[in-house]
N, C-alpha and C positions, 0 to 999 in steps of 0.2 A: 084290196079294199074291204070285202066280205071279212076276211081273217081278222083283217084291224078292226071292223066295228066292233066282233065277239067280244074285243076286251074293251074298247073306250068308245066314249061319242066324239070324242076329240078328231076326228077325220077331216081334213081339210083342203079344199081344190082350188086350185090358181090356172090357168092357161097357161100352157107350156111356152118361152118367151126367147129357148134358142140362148139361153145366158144362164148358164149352172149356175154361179153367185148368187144372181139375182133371186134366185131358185131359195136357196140354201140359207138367204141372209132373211127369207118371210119364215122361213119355218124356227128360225131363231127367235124369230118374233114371238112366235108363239110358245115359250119354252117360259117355264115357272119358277123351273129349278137353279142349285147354288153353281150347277156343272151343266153344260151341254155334252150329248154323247151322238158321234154321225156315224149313222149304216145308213147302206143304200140299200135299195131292193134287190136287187144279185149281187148280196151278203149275206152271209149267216154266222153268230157269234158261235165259233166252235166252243170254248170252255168259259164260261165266264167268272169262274172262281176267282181270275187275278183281277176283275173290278171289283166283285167284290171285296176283297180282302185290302184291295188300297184304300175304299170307302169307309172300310170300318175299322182302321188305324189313322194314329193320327197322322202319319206320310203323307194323305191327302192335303193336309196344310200348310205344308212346306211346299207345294207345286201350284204351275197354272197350266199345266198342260199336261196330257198321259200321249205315250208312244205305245199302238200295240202293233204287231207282226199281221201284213197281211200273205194271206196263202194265193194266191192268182192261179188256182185250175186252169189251164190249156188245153186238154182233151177230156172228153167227157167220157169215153172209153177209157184211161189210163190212170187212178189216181196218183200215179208215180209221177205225172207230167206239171209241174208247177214251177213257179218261183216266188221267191220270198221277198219284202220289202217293208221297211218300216213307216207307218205311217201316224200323223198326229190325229185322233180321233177326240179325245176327251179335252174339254175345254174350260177353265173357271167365265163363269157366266159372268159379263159387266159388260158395260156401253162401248168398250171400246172393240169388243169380239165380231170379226167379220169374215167372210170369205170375199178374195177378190180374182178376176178373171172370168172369160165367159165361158172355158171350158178346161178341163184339168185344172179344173180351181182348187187355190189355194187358201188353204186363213192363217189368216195375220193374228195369230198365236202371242202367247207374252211366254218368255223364262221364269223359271225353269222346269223343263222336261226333263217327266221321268218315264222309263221302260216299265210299262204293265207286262207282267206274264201272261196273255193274254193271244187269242190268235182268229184271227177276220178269215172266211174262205168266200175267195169272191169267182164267184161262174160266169162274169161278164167278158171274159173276151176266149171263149172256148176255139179254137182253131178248126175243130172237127165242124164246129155248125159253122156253116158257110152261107145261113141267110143272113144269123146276126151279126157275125163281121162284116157281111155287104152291106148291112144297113148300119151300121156304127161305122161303117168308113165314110158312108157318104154323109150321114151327120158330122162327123167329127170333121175330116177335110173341106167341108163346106164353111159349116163355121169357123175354120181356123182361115182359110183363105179370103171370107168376105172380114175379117179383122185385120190381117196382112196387108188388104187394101187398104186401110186406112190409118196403119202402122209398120210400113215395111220393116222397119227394121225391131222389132219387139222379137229378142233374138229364145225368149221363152215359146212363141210363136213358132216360129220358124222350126226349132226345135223339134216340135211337137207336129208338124205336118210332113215333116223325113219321116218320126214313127211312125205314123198313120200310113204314108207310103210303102215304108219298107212291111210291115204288119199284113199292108194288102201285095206284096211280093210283087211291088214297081220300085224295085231298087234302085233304077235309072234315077225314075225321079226324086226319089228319096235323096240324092244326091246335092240338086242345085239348091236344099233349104240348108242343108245341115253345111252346106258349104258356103255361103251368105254369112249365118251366125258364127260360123270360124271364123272367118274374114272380119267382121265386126268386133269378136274378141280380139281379133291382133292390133285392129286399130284401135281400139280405147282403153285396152292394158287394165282392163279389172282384175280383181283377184279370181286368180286363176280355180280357187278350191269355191267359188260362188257356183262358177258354171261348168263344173268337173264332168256334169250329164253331157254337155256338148263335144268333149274330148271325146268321151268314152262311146258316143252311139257315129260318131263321124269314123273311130277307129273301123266300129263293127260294118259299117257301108260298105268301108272300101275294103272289107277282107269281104 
């Protein structure tokens, strides 16, 4: 907060309400500009030469949305220790931009995405600090479990509380979510490339 005044007055506090979205959709509120751009607090913009340069070609006008690379550090000892993933950061600003979910929230983005050369390093789920993943487990599984309750089957959900288990290395239980939203994908025969996450971390369980 100190660091953020130095450069604006613009600082602004809401009570924490246990709902990321709801989080994310005030601080939209308060956004000027023709573009929204999300960081979190454990993130740092490693280069930012590939915003700018989308910004000041006309590329920018042909999209509604920017894709950059995040870096996800996992030991604070190793910077060899990461993984890489693409996520939608940059946004065209209108009435219709929102994030939805109360945690691993999503926004509801418009076409077409484009790949920013660009690259996010985020230190929030370090394996080596063992307070902050006790305390991000018991946030995250908490709130995914008091939503489960009143959406069993929200197979986004369910999902997402196997990671959390297998992350805190209760593979047991990491089991009976990811295996629920398998079962749920066999009965409703979605497209299988929607929920391709649920293949791929049900595989990783049971190896």
């Amino acid at each position: 907060v100190e660091i953020a005044k130095k450069f604006t007055d613009k600082v602004y506090f809401h009570p924490w309400n246990n709902n990321f979205s709801q989080m994310r959709n005030i601080t939209i509120s308060y956004a000027k500009g023709e573009w929204f751009f999300c960081i979190d607090a454990d993130e740092i913009l490693d280069n930012p030469k590939g915003i700018i340069n989308f910004f000041n070609s006309n590329i920018c006008d042909k999209y509604n949305t920017g894709s950059l690379i995040v870096k996800n550090l996992t030991d604070e000892n190793d910077d060899t220790s990461f993984s890489l993933f693409s996520s939608n950061r940059l946004f065209r600003k209108d009435k219709d931009f929102h994030y939805e979910g109360v945690i691993h929230n999503n926004p509801v983005y418009k076409l077409p995405v484009v790949d920013i050369d660009c690259t996010l390093i985020h230190y929030g789920y370090m394996s080596t600090d063992k307070e902050l993943m006790e305390r991000k487990f018991k946030r995250t599984s908490t709130i995914l479990i008091s939503e489960l309750n009143k959406n069993p089957n929200n197979i986004y959900y369910l999902y997402q509380l196997s990671v959390s288990y297998s992350m805190h290395n209760d593979n047991d239980k990491a089991i009976e979510p990811i295996e629920k939203a398998y079962n749920l994908l066999k009965q409703n025969k979605p497209d299988p490339h929607e929920y391709m996450y649920v293949y791929t971390h049900i595989a990783l369980i049971y190896l």
